[in-house]
TIVEXSE-250239 format. One record per residue (C-alpha): x, y, z; residue number from 1. Coordinates in nm, 2 decimals. Example, Ala and Ser with C-alpha at 12.3 -4.5 7.8 and 13.67 -1.06 7.14 Angstrom:
2
1.23;-0.45;0.78;1
1.37;-0.11;0.71;2
//
This chain:
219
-3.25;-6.45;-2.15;1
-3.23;-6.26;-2.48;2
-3.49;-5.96;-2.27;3
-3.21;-5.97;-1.98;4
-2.94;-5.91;-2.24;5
-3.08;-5.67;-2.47;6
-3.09;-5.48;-2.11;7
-2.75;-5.50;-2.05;8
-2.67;-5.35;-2.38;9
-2.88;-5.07;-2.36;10
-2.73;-4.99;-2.00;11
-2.37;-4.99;-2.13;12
-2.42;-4.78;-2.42;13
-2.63;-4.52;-2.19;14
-2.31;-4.55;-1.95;15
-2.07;-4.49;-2.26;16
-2.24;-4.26;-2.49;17
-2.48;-3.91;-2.45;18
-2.58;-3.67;-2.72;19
-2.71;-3.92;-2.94;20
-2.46;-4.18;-2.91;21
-2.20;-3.88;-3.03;22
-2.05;-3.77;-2.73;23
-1.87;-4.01;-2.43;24
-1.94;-3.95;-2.10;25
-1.63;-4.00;-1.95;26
-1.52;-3.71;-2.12;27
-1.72;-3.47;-1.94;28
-1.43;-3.58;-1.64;29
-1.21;-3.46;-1.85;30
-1.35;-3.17;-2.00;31
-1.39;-3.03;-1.60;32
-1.02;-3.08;-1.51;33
-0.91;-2.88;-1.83;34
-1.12;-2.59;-1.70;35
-1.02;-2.60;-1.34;36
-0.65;-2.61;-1.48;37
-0.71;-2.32;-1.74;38
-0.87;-2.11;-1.43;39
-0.59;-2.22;-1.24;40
-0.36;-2.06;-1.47;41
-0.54;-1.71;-1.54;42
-0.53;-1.66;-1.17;43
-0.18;-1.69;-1.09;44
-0.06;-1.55;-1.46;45
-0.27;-1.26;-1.30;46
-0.18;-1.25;-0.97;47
0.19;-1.30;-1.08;48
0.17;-0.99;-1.32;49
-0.01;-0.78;-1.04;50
0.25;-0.82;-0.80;51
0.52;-0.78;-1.08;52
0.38;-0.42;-1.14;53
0.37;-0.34;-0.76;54
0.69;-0.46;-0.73;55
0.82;-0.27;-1.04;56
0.63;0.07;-0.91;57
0.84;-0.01;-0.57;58
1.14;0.02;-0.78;59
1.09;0.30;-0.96;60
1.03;0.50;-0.62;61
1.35;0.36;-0.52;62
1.51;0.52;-0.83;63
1.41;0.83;-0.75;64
1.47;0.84;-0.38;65
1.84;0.79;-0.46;66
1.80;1.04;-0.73;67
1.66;1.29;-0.48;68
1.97;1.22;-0.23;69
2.22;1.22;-0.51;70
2.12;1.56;-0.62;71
2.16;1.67;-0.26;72
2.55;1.53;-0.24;73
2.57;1.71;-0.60;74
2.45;2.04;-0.44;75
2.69;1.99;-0.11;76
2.98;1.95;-0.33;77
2.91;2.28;-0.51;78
2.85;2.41;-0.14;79
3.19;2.25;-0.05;80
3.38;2.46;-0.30;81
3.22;2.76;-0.22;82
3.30;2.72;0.14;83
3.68;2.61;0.12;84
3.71;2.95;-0.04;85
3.63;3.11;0.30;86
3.94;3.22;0.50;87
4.00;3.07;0.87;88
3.69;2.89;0.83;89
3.63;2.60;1.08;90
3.86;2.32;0.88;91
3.69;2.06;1.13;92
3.32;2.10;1.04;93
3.40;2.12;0.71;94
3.59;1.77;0.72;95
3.29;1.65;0.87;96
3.05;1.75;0.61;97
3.30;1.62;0.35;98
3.34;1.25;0.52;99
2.97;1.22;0.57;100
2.87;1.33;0.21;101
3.12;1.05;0.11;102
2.95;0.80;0.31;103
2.62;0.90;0.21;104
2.72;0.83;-0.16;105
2.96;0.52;-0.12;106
2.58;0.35;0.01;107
2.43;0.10;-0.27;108
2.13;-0.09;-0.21;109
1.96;-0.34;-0.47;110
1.66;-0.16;-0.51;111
1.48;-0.58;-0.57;112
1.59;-0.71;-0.21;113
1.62;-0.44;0.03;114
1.71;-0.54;0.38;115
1.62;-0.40;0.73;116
2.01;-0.40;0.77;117
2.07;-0.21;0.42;118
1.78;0.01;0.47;119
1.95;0.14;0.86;120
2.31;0.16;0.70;121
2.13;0.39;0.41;122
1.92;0.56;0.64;123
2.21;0.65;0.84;124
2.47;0.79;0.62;125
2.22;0.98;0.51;126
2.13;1.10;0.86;127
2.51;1.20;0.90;128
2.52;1.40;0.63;129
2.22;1.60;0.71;130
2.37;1.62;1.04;131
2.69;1.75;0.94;132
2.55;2.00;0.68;133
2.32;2.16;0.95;134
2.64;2.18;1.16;135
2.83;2.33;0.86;136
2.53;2.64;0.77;137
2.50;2.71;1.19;138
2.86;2.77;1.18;139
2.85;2.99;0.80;140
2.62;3.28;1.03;141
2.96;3.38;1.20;142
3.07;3.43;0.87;143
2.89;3.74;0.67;144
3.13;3.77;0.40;145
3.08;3.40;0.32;146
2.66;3.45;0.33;147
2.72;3.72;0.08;148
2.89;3.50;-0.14;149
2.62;3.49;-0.49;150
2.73;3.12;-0.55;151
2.63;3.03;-0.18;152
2.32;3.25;-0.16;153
2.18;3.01;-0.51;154
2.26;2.75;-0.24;155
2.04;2.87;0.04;156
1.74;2.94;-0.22;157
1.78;2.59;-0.38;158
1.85;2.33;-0.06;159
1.50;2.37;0.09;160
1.36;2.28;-0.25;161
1.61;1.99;-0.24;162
1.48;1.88;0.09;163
1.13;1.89;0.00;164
1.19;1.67;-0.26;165
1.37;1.39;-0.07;166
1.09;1.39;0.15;167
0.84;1.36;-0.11;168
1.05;1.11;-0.28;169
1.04;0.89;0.07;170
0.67;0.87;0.07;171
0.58;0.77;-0.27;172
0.84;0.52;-0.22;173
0.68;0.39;0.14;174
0.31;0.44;-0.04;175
0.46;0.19;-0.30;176
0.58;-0.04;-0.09;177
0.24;-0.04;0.13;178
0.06;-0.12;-0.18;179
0.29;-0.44;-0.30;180
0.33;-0.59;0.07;181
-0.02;-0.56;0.07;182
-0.06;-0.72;-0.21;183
0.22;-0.98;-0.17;184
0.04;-1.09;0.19;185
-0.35;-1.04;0.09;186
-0.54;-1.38;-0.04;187
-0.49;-1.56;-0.27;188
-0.17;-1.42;-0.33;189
0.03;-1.52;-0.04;190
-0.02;-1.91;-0.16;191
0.27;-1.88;-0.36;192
0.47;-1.56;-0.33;193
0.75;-1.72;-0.15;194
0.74;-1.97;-0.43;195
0.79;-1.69;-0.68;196
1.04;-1.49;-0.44;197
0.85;-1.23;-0.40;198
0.96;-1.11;-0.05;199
0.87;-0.79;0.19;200
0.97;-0.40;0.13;201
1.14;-0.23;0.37;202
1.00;0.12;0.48;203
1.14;0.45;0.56;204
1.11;0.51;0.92;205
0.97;0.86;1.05;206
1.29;1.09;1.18;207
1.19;1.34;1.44;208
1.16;1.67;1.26;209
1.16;1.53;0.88;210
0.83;1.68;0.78;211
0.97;2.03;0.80;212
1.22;2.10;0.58;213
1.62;2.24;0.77;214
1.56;2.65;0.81;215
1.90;2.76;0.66;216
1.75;3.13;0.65;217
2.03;3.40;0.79;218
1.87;3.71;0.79;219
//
């Protein structure tokens, strides 16, 4: 009887103590959930902070594609004053040009929830203006006098410049938004992006003719 007991002792300290008698077992349990936990956390603190910075970069393109547009609108206004200096010139396409460029610039979009529906109205009023301004510099090569103009010829050196630089300012924005949607839709990430908000960018959409820059040359 006293063998039998002494065994049962011996088994429940072996059950409740390792190291010596120092350390519990059952604490091991917990020691393993803490862990899991703590990994848990680095990986969504970093997975949060990596699609932060994507989304951030996404932004920042933004910035600078409106920036890129708005300097256009500037340079059109300068072109506007030049051009209503003209005599008999064509009040019609120049109404057109003027409407459009206020269109283009009456168009705000949250740069952090872009819609397909914002991006089209963006796109556009955009598109009319360019429209309207090629309309305006076919209809300036009746006009000789006009083309002479110093303040106009500054105009026709600087616009294809301007051009270039919206386009460039489109891709870097679509490149950024590749790289967060990627990362917003790749493993493990896409576990809990809708639980953070983290929602899809929309992209520029080719335009036929947009990787060559408007020929405005009248030589």
């Amino acid at each position: 009887m006293d063998l039998d007991k002494r065994q049962e002792n011996r088994r429940d300290r072996n059950m409740s103590y390792d190291n010596g008698g120092r350390t519990p077992k059952k604490n091991y349990t917990m020691y393993i959930l803490i862990g899991l936990i703590a990994i848990a956390v680095l990986w969504i603190w970093s997975s949060y902070n990596g699609i932060t910075k994507a989304d951030i970069a996404a932004e920042d393109s933004w910035a600078k594609v409106e920036t890129s547009y708005q300097a256009r609108a500037d340079k059109v206004k300068n072109l506007m004053a030049i051009v209503k200096g003209a005599a008999d010139f064509e009040k019609e396409t120049l109404k057109e040009v003027v409407e459009a460029r206020a269109k283009a610039t009456s168009v705000t979009i949250d740069p952090s929830n872009i819609t397909p529906e914002q991006m089209q109205q963006f796109e556009a009023a955009q598109g009319q203006l360019t429209g309207a301004l090629s309309k305006l510099l076919v209809t300036v090569e009746r006009y000789p006098d006009l083309k002479a103009v110093g303040a106009f010829r500054d105009f026709q050196a600087q616009y294809e410049g301007i051009e270039n630089r919206i386009k460039k300012a489109r891709d870097d924005y679509n490149t950024s938004a590749r790289n967060y949607n990627i990362k917003i839709r790749t493993f493990p990430n896409n576990f809990f992006n809708g639980f953070f908000g983290f929602q899809k960018r929309e992209f520029f959409k080719s335009q036929a003719g947009s990787e060559n820059a408007p020929d405005i040359s009248f030589e």
